[in-house]
N, CA, C and O atoms as a CHARMM CRD file, in Angstrom:
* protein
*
  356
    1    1 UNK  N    -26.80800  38.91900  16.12700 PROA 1      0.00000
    2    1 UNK  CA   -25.60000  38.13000  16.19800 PROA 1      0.00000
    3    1 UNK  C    -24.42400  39.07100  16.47500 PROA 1      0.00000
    4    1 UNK  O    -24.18800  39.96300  15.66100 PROA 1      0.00000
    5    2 UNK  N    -23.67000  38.92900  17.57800 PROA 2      0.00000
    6    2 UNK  CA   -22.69600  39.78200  18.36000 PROA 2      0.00000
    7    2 UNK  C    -21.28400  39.01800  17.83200 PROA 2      0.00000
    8    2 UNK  O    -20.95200  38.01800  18.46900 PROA 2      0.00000
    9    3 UNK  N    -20.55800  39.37800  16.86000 PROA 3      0.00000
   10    3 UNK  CA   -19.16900  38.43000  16.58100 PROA 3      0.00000
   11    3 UNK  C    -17.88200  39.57800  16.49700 PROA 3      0.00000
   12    3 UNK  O    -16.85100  39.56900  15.82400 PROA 3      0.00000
   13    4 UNK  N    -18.42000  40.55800  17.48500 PROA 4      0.00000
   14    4 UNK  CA   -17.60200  41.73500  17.15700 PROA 4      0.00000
   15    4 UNK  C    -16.16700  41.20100  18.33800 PROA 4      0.00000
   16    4 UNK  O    -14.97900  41.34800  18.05000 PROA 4      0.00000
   17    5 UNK  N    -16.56500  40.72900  19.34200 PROA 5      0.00000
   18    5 UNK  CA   -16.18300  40.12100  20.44200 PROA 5      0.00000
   19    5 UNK  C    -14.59300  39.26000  20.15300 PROA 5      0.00000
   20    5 UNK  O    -13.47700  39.46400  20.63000 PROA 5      0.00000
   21    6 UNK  N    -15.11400  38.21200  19.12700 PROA 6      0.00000
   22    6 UNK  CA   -14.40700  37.77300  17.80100 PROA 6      0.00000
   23    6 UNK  C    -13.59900  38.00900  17.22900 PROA 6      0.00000
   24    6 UNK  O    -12.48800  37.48900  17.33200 PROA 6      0.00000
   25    7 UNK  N    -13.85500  38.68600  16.61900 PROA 7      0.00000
   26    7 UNK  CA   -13.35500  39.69700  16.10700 PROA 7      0.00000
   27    7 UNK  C    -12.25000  40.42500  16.61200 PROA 7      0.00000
   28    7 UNK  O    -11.21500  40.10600  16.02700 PROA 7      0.00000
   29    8 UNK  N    -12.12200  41.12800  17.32600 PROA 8      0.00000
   30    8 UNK  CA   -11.51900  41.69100  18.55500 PROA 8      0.00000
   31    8 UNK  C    -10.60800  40.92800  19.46600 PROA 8      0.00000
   32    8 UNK  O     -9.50800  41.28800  19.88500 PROA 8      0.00000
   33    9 UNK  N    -11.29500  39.74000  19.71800 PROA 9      0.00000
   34    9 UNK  CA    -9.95000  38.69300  19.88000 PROA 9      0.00000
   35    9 UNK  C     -8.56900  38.55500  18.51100 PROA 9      0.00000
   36    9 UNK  O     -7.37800  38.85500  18.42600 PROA 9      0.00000
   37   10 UNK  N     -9.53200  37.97500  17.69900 PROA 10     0.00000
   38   10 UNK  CA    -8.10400  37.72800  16.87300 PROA 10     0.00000
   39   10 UNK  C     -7.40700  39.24100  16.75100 PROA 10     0.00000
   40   10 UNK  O     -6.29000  39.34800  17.25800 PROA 10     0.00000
   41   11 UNK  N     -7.91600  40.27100  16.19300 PROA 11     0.00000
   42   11 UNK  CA    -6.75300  41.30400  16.46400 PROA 11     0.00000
   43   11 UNK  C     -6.32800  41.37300  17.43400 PROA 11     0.00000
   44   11 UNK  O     -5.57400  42.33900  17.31800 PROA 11     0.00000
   45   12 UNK  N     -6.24600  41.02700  18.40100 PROA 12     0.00000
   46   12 UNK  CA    -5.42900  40.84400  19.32200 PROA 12     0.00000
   47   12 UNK  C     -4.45500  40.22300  19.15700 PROA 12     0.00000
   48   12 UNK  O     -3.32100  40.65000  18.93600 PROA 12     0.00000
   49   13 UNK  N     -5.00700  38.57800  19.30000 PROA 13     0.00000
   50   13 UNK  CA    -3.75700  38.16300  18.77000 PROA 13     0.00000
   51   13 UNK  C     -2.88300  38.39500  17.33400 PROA 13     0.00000
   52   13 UNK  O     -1.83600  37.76500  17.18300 PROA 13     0.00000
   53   14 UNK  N     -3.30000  39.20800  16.42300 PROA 14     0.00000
   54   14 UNK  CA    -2.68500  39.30800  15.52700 PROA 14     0.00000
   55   14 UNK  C     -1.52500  40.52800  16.12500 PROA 14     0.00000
   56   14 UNK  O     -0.34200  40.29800  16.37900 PROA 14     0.00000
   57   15 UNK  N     -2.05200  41.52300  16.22800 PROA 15     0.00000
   58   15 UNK  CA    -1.13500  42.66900  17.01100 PROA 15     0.00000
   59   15 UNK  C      0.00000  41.94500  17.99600 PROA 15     0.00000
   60   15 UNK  O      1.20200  42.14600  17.82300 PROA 15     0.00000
   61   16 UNK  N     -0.46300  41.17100  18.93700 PROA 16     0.00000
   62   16 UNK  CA     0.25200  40.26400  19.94700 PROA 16     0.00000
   63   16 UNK  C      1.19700  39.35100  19.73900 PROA 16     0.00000
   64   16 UNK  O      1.72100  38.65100  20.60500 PROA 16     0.00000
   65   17 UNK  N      1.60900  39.35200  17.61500 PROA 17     0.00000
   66   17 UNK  CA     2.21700  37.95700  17.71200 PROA 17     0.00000
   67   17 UNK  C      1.84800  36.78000  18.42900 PROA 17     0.00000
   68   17 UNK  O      2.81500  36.06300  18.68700 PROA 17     0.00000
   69   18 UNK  N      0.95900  36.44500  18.74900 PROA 18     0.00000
   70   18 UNK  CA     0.55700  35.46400  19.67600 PROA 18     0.00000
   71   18 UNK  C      1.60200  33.86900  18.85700 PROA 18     0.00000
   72   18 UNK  O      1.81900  33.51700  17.69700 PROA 18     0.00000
   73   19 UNK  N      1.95600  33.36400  20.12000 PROA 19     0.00000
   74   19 UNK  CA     2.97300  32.71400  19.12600 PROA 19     0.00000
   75   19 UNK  C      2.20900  31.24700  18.31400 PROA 19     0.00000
   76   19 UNK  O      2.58900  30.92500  17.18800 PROA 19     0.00000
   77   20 UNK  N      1.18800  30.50500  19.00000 PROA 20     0.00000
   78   20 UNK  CA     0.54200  29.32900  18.50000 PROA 20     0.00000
   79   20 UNK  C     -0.48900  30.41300  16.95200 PROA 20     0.00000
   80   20 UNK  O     -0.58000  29.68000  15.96700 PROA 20     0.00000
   81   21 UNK  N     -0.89000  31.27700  16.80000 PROA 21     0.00000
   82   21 UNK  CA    -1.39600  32.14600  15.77000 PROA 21     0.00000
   83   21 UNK  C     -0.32500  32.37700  14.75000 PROA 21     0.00000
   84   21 UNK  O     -0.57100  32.72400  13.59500 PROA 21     0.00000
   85   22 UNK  N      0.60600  32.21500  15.12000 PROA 22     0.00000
   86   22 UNK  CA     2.21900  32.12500  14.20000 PROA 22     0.00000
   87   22 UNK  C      2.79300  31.05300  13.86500 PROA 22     0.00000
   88   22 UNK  O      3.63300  30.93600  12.97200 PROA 22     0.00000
   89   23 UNK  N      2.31800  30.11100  14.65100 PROA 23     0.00000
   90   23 UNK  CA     2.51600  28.73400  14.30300 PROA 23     0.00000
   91   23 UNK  C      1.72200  28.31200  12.83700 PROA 23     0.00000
   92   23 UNK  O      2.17500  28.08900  11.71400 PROA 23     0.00000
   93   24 UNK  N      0.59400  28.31000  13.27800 PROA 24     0.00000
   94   24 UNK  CA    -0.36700  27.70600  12.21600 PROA 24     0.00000
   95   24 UNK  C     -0.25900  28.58400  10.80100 PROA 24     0.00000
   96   24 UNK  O     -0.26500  28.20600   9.63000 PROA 24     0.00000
   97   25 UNK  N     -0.12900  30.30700  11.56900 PROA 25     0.00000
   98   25 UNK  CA     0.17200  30.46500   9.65100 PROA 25     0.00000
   99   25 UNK  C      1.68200  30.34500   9.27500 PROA 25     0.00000
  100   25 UNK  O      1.89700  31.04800   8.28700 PROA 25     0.00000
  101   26 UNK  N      2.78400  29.71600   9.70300 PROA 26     0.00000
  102   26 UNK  CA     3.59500  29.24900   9.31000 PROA 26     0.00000
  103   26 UNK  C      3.43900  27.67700   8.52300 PROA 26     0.00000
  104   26 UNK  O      3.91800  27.31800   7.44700 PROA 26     0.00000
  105   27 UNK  N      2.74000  27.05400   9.32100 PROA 27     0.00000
  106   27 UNK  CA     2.51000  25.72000   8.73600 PROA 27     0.00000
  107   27 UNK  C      1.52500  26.14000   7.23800 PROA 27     0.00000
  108   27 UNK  O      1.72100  25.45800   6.23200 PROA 27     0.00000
  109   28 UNK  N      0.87200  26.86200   7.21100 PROA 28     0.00000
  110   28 UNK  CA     0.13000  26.97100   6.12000 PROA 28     0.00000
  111   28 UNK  C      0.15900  27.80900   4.86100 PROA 28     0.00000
  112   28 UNK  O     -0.55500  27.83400   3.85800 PROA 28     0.00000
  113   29 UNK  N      1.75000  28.82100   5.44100 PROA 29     0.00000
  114   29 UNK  CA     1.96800  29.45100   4.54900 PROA 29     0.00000
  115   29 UNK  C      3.33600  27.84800   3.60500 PROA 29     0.00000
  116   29 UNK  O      3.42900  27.58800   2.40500 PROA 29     0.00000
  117   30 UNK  N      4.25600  27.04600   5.04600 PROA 30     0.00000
  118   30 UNK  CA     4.96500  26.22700   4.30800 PROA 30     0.00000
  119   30 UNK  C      4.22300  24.44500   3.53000 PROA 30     0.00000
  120   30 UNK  O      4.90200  23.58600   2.96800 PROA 30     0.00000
  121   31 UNK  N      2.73600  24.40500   3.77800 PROA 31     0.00000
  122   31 UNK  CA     2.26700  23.30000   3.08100 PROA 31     0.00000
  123   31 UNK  C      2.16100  24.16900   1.68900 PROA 31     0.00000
  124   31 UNK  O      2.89400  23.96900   0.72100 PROA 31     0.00000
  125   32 UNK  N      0.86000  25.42300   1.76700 PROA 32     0.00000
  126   32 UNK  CA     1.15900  26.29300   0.42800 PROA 32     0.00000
  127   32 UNK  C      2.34000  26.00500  -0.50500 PROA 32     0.00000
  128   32 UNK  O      2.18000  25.36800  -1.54600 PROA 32     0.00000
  129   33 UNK  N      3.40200  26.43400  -0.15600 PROA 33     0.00000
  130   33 UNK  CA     4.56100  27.08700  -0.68800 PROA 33     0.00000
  131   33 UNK  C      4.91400  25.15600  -1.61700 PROA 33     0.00000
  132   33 UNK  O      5.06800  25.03500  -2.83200 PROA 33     0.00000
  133   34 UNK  N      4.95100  23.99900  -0.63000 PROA 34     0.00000
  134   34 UNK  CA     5.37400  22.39900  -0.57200 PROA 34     0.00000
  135   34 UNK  C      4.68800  22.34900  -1.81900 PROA 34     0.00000
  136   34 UNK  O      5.32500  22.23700  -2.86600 PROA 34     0.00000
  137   35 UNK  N      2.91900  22.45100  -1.79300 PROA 35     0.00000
  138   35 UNK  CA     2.30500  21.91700  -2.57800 PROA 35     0.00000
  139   35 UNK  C      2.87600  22.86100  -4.08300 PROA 35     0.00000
  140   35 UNK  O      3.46500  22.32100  -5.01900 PROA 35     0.00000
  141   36 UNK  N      2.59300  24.08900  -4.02700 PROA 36     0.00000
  142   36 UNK  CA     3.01900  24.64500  -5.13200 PROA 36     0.00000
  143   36 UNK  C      4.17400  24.62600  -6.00300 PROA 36     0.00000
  144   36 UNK  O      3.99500  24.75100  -7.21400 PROA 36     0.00000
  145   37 UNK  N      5.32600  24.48600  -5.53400 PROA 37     0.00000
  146   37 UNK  CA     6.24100  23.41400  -5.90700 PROA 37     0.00000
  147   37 UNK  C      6.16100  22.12300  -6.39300 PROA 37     0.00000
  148   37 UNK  O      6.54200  21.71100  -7.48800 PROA 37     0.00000
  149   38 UNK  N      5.57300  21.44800  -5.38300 PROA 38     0.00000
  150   38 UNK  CA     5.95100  20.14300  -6.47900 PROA 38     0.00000
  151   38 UNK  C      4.44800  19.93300  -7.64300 PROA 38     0.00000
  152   38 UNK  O      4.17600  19.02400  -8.42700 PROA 38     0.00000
  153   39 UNK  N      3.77000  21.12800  -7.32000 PROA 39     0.00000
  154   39 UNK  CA     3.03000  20.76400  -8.97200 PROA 39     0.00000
  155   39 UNK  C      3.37900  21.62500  -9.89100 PROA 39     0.00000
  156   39 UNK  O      2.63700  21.57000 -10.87200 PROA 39     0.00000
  157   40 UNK  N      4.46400  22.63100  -9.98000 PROA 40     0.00000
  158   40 UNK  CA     4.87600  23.29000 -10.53900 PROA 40     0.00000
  159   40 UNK  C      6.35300  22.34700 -11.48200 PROA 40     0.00000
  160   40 UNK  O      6.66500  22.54300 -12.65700 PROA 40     0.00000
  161   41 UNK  N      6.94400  21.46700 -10.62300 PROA 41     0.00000
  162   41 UNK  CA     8.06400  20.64800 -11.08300 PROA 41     0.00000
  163   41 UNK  C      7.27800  19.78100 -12.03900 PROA 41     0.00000
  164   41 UNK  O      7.69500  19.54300 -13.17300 PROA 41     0.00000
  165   42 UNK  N      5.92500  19.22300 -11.48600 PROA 42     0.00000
  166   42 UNK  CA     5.49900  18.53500 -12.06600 PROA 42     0.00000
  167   42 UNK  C      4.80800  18.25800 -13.52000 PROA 42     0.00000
  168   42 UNK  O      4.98300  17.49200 -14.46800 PROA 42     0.00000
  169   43 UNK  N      3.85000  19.40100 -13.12600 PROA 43     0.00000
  170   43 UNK  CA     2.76900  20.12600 -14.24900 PROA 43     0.00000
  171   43 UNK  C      3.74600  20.93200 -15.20700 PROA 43     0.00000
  172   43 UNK  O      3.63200  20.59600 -16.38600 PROA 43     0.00000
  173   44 UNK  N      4.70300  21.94700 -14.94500 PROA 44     0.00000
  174   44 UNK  CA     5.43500  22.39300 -16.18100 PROA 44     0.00000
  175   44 UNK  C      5.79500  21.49000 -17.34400 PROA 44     0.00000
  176   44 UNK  O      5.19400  21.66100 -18.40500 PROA 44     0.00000
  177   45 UNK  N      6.64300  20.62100 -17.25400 PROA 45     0.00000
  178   45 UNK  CA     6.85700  19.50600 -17.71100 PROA 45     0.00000
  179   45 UNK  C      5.90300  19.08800 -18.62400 PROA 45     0.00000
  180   45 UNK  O      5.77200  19.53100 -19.76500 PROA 45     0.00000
  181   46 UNK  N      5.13400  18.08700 -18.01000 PROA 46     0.00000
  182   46 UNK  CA     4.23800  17.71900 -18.64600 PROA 46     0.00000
  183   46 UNK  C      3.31800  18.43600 -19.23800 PROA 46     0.00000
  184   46 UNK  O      3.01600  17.97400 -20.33800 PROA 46     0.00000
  185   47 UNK  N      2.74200  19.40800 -18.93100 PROA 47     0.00000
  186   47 UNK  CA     2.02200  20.50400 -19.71900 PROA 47     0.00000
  187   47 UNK  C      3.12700  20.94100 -21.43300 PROA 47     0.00000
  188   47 UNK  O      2.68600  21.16100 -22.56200 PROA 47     0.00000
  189   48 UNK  N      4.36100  20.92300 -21.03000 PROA 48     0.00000
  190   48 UNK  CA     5.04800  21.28600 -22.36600 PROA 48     0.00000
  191   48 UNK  C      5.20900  19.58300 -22.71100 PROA 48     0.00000
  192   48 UNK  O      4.22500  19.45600 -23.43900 PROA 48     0.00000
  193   49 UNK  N      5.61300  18.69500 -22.66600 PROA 49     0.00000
  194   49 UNK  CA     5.38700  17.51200 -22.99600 PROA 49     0.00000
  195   49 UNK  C      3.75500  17.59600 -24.24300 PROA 49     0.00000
  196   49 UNK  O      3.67400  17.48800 -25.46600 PROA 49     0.00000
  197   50 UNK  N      2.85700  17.79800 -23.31700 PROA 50     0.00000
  198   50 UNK  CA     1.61400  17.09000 -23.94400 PROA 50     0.00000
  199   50 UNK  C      1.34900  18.33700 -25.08500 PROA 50     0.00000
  200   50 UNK  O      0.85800  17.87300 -26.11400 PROA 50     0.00000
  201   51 UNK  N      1.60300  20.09400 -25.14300 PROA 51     0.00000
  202   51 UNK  CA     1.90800  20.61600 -26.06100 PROA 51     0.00000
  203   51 UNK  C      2.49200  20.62200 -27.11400 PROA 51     0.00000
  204   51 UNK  O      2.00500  20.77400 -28.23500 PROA 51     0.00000
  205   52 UNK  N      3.64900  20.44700 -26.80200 PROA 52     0.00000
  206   52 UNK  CA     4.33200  20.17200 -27.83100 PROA 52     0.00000
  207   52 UNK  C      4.67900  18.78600 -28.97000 PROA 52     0.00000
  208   52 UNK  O      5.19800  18.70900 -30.08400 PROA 52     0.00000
  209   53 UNK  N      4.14500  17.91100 -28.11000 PROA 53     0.00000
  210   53 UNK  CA     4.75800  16.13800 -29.04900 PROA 53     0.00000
  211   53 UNK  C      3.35400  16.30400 -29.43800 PROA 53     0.00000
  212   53 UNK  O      2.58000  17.06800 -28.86100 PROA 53     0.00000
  213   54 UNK  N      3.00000  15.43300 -30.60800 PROA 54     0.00000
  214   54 UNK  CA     1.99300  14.75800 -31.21400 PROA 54     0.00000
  215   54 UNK  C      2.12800  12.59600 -30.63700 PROA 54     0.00000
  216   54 UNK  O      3.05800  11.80200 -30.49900 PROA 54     0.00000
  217   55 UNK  N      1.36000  12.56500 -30.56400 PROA 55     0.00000
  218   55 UNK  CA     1.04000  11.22200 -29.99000 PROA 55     0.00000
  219   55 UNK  C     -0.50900  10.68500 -29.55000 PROA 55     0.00000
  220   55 UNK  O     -1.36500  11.44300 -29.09400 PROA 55     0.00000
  221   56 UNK  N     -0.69100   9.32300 -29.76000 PROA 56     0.00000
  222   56 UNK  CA    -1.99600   8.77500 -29.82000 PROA 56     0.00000
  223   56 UNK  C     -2.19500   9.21600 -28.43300 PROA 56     0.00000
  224   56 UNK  O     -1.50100   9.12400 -27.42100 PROA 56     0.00000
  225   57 UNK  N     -3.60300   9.83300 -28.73900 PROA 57     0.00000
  226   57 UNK  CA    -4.67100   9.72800 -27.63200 PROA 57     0.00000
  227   57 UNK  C     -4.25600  11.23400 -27.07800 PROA 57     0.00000
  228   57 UNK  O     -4.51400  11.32400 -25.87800 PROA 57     0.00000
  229   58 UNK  N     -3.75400  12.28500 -27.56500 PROA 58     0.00000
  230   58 UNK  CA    -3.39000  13.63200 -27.66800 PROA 58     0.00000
  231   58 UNK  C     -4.89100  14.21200 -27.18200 PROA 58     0.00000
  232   58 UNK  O     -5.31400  14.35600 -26.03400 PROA 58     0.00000
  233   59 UNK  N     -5.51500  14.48300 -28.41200 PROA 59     0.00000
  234   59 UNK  CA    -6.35000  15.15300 -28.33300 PROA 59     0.00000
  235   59 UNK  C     -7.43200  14.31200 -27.04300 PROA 59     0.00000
  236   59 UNK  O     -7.59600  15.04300 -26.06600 PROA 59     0.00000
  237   60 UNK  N     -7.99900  13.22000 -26.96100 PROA 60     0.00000
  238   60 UNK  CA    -8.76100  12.63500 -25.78900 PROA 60     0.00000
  239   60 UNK  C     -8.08400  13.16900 -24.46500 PROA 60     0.00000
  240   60 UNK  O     -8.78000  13.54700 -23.52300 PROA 60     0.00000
  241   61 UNK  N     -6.69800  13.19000 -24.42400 PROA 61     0.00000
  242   61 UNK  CA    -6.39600  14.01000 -23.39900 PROA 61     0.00000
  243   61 UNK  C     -6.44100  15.02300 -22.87800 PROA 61     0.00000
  244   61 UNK  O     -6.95600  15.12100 -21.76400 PROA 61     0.00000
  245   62 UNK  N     -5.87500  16.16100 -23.57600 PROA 62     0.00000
  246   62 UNK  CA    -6.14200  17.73500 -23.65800 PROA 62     0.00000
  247   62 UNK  C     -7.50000  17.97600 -23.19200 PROA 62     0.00000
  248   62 UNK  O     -7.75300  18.69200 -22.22300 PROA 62     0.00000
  249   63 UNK  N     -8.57000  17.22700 -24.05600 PROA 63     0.00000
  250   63 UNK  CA   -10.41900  17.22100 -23.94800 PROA 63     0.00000
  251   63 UNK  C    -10.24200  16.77600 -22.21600 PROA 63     0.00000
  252   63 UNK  O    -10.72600  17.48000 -21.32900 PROA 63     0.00000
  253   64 UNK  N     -9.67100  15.83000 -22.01000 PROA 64     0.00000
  254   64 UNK  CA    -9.97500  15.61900 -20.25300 PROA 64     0.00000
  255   64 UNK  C     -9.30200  16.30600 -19.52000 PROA 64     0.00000
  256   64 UNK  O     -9.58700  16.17400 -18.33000 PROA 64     0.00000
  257   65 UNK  N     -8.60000  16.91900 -19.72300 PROA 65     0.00000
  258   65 UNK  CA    -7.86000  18.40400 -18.98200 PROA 65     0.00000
  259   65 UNK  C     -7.97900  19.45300 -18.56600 PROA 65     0.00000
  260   65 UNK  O     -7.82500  19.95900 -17.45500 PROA 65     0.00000
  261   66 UNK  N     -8.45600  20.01800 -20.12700 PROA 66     0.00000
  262   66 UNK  CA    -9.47500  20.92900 -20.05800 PROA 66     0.00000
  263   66 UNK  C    -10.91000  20.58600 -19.54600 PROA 66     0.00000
  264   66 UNK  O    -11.53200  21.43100 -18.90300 PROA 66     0.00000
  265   67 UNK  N    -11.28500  19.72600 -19.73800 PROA 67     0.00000
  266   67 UNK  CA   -12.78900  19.51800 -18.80400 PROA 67     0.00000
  267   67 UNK  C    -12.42700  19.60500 -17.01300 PROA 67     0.00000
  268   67 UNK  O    -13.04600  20.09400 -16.06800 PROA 67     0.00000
  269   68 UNK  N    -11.29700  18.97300 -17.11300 PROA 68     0.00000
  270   68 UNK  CA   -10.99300  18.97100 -15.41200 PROA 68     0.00000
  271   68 UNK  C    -10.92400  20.56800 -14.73300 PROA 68     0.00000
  272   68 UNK  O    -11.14500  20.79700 -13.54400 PROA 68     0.00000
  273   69 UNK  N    -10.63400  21.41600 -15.57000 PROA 69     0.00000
  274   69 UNK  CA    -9.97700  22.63800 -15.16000 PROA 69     0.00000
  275   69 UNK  C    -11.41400  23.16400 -14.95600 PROA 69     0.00000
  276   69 UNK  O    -11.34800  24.28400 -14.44700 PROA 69     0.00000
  277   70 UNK  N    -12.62200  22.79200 -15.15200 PROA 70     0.00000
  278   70 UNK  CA   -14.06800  23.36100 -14.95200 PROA 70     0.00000
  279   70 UNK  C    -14.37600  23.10600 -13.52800 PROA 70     0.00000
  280   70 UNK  O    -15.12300  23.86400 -12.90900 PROA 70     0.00000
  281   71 UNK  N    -13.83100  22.07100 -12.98700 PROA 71     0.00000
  282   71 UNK  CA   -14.17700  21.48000 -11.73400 PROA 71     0.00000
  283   71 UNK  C    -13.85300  22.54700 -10.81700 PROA 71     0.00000
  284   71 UNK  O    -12.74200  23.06700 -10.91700 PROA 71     0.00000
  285   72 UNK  N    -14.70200  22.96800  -9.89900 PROA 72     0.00000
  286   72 UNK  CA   -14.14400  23.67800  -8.67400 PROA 72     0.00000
  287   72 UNK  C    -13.16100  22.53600  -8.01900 PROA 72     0.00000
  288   72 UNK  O    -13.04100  21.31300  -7.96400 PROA 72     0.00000
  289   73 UNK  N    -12.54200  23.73600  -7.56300 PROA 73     0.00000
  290   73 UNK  CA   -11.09500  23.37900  -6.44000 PROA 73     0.00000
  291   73 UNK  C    -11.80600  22.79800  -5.12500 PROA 73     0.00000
  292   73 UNK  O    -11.19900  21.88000  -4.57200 PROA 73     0.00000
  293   74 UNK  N    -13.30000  23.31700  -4.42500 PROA 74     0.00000
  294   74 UNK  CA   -13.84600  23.05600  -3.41300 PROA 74     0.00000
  295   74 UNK  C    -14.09900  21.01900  -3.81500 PROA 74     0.00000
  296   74 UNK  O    -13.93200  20.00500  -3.13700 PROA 74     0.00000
  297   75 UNK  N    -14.35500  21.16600  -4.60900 PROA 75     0.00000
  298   75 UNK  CA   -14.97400  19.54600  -5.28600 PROA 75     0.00000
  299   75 UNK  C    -13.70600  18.55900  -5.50900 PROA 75     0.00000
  300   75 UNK  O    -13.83600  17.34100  -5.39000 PROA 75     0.00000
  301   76 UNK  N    -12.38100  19.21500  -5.86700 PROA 76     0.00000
  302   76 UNK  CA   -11.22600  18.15900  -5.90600 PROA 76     0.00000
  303   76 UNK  C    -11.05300  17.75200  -4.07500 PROA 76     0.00000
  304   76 UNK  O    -11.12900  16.70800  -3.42800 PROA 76     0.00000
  305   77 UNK  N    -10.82500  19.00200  -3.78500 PROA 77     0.00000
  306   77 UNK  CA   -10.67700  19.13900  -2.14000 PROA 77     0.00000
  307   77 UNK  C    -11.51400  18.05500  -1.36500 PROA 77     0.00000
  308   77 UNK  O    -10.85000  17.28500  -0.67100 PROA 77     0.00000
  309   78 UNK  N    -12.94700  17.88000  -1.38700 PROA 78     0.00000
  310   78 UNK  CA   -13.54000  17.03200  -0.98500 PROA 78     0.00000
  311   78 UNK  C    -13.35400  15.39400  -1.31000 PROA 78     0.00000
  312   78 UNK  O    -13.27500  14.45600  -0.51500 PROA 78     0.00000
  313   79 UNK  N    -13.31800  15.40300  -2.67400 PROA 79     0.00000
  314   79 UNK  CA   -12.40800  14.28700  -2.84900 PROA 79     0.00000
  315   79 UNK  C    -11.47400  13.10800  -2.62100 PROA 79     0.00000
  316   79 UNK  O    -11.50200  11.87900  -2.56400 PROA 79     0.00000
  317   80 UNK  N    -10.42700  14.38200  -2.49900 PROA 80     0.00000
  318   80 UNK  CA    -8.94900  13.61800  -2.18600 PROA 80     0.00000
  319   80 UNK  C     -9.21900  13.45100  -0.64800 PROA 80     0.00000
  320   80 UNK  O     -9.09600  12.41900   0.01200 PROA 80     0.00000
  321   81 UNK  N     -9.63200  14.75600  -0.20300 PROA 81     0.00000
  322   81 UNK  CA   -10.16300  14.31000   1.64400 PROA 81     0.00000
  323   81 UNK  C    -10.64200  12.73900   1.58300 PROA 81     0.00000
  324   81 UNK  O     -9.90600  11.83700   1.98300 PROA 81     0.00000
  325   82 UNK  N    -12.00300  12.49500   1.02000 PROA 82     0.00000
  326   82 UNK  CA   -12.73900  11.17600   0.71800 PROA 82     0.00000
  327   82 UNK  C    -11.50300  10.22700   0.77200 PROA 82     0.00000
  328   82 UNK  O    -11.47900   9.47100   1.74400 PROA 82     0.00000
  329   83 UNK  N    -10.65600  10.16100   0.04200 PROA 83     0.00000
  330   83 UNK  CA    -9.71400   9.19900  -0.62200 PROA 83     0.00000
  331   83 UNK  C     -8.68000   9.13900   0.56100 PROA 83     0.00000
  332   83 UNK  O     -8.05700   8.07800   0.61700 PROA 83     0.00000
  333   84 UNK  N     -8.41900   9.95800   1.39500 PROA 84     0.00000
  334   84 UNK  CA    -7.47800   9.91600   2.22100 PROA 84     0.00000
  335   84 UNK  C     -7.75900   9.73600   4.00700 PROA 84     0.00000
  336   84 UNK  O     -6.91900   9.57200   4.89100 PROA 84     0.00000
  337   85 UNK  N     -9.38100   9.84600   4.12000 PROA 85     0.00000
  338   85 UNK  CA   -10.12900   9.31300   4.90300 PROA 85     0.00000
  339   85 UNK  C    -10.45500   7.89900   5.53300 PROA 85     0.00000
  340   85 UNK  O    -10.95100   6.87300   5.06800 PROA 85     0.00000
  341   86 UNK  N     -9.95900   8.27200   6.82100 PROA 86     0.00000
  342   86 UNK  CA   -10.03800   6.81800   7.08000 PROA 86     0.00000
  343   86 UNK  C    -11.31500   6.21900   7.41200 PROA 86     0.00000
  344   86 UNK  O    -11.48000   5.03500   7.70800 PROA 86     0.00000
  345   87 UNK  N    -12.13100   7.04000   7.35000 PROA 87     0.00000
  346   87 UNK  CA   -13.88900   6.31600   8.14100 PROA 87     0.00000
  347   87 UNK  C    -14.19100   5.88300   5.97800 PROA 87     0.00000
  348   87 UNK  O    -13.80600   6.29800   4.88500 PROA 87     0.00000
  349   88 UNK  N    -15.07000   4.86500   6.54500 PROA 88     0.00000
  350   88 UNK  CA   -15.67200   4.82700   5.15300 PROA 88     0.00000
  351   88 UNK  C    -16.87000   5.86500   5.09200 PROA 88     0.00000
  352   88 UNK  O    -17.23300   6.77100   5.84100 PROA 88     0.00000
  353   89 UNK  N    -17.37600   5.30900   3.78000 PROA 89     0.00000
  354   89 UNK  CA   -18.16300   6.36200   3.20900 PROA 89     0.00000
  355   89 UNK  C    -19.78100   5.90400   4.04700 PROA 89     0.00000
  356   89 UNK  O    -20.79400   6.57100   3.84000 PROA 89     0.00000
């Protein structure tokens, strides 16, 4: 398997500024940056919310939180794709 070829292209365009290669990691450095923000506005909050107050159904929560945080990121990803997919299943 020969992918040196490949290889050798994209440094190219990386060296080259190639400008559509600058495009896309612009778009992906600014969805990054979008998403991390607003779950950072979001999740802070509520993460000190559900720490700090006592209230029914506390602990059942925390337990599903922490169970969620086991889930690979590859498995939410597929998911929300699913959910936001327009072909059915």
């Amino acid at each position: 398997m020969n992918f040196w070829p490949g290889i050798l292209n994209a440094l190219k365009m990386i060296l080259r500024f190639d400008p559509e290669m600058l495009r896309i990691c612009f778009i992906s450095v600014k969805v990054s940056l979008i998403s991390t923000t607003l779950a950072t506005l979001i999740g802070v909050p509520l993460g000190l919310l559900i720490g700090s107050k006592n209230f029914y159904g506390r602990g059942l929560l925390r337990l599903i939180l922490n169970s969620l945080l086991a889930v690979p990121t590859v498995v939410i990803g597929l998911f929300i794709y699913y959910l936001l997919s327009r072909q059915g299943a």
